[in-house]
C-alpha positions as a printed NumPy array, in Angstrom:
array([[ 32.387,  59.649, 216.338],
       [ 29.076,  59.183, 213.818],
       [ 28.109,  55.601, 213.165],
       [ 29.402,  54.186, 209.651],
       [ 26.719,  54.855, 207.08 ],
       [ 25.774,  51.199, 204.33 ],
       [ 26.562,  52.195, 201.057],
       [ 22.594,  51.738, 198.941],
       [ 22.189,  51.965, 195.368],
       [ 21.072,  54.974, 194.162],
       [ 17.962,  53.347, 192.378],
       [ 17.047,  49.979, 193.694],
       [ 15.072,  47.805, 191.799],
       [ 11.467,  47.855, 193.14 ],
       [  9.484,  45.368, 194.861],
       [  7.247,  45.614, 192.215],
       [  9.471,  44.36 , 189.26 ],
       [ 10.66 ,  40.862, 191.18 ],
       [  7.142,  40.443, 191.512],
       [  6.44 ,  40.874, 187.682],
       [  9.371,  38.969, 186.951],
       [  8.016,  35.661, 188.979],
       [  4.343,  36.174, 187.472],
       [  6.259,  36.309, 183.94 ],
       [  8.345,  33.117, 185.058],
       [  5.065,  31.622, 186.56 ],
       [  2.788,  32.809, 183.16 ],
       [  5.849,  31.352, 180.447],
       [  6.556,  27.965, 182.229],
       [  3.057,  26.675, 181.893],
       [  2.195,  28.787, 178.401],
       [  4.623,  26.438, 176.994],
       [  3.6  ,  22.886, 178.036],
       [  5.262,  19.797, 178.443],
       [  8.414,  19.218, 177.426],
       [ 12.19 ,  20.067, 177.551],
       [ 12.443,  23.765, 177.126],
       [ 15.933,  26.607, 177.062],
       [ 14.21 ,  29.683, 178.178],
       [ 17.145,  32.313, 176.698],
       [ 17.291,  35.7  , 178.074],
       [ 19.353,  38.265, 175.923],
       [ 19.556,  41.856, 178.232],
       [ 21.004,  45.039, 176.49 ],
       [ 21.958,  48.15 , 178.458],
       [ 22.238,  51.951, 177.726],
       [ 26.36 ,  51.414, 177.489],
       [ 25.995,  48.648, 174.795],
       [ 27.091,  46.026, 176.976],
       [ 24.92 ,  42.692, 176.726],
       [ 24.166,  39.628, 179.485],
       [ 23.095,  36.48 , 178.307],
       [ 21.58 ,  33.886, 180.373],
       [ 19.653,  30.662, 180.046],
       [ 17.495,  28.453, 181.753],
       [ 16.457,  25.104, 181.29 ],
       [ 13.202,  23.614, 182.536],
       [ 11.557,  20.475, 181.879],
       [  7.69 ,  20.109, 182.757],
       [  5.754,  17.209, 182.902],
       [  2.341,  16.121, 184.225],
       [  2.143,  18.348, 187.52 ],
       [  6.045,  19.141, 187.638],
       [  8.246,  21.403, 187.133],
       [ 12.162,  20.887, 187.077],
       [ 14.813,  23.319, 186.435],
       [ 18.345,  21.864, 185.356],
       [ 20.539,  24.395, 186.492],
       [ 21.936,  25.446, 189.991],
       [ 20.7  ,  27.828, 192.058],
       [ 22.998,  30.255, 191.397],
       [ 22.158,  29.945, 187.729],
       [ 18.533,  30.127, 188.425],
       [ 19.244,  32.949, 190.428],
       [ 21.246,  34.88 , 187.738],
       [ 18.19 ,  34.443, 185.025],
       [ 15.607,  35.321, 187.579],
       [ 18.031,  38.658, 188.638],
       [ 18.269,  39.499, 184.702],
       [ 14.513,  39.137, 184.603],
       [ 13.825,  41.62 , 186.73 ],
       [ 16.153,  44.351, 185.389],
       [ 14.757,  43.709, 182.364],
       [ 11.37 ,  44.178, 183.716],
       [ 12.128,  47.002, 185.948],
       [ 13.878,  49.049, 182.454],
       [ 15.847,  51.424, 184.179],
       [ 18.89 ,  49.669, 183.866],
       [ 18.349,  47.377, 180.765],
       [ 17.983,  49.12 , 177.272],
       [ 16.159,  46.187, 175.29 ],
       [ 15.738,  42.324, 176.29 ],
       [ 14.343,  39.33 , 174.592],
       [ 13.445,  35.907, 176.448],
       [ 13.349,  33.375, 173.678],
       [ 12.04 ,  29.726, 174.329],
       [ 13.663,  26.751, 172.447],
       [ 11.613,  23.324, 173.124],
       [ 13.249,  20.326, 172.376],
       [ 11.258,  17.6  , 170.571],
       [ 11.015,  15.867, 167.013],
       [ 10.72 ,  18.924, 165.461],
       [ 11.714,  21.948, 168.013],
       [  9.537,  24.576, 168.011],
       [ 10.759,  28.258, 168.897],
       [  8.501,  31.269, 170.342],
       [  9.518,  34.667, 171.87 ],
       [  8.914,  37.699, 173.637],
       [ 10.328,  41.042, 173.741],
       [ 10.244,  42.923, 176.698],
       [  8.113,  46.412, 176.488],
       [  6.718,  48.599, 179.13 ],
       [  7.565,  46.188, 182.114],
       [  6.348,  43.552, 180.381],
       [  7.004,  40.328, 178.105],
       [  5.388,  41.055, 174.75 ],
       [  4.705,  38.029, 172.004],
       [  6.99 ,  38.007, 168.874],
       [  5.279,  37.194, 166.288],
       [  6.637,  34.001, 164.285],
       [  8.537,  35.818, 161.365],
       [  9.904,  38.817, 162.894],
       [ 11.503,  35.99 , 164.897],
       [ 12.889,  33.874, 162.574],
       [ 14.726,  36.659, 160.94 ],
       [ 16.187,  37.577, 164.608],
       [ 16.838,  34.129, 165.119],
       [ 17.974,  32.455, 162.008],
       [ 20.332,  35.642, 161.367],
       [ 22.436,  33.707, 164.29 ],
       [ 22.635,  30.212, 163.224],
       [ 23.921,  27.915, 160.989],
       [ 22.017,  26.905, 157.747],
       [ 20.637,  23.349, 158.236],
       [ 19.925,  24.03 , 162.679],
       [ 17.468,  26.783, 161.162],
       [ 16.147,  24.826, 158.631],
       [ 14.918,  22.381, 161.874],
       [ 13.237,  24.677, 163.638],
       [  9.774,  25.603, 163.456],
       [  9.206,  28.919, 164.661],
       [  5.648,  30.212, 166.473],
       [  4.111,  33.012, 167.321],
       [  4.325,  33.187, 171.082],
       [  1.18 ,  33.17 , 173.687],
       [  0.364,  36.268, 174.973],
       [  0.735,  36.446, 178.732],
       [ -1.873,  37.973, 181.288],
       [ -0.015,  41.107, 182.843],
       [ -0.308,  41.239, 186.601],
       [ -2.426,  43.998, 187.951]])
């Protein structure tokens, strides 16, 4: 009798694209500074379905804290890397939200395996199209840092 055979996906995601997505993770957390931050990570696919998932990180002097569970943590990084990896994930956005007087918002798009900047007013028509009047009106939007690709 032949020895049961593991079910494998048909494509799994490549070594390669968890590493870009923990360089990316590694490259936004500092580009950003100090501060409270919501890292937001908006995932399309070919079938029109979307995942959403967020992330909140505080860094300080020579720390790093994330505020969610593992599992959440976990779920943003796994989103991360479909996104980078594009055979699964149509278009994707990772939009950061930091929380101080005045919050500031920046963004990238991901493009060719990669997070891209989004520059300041091409996001705050994506981004204001989604909220209320007078939370808009609070933000200030920026052009996002441009992040060294890994090699």
């Amino acid at each position: 009798m032949p020895e049961p055979q593991h079910h494998r996906p048909p494509n799994p995601v490549p070594a390669s694209a968890m590493g870009r997505a923990l360089h990316a993770l590694t490259a936004v957390i500092p580009a950003l500074g100090e501060g409270s931050h919501e890292l937001n990570l908006t995932a399309d696919r070919p079938d029109g379905t979307g995942v959403t998932t967020e992330l909140n990180v505080t860094v300080a002097a020579g720390s790093v804290h994330v505020d969610r569970s593992a599992e959440e943590y976990m779920r943003f990084f796994t989103v991360l890397t479909f996104a980078l990896e594009q055979s699964t994930v149509r278009d994707a956005t990772l939009i950061a939200a930091t929380s101080a007087d005045r919050p500031r918002t920046c963004g990238w798009e991901v493009r060719e395996g990669w997070l891209h900047p989004i520059d300041a007013a091409d996001l705050r028509s994506a981004v204001t199209a989604h909220l209320a009047a007078d939370k808009a009106a609070s933000l200030v939007f920026c052009s996002a840092p441009v992040l060294r690709r890994p090699r």
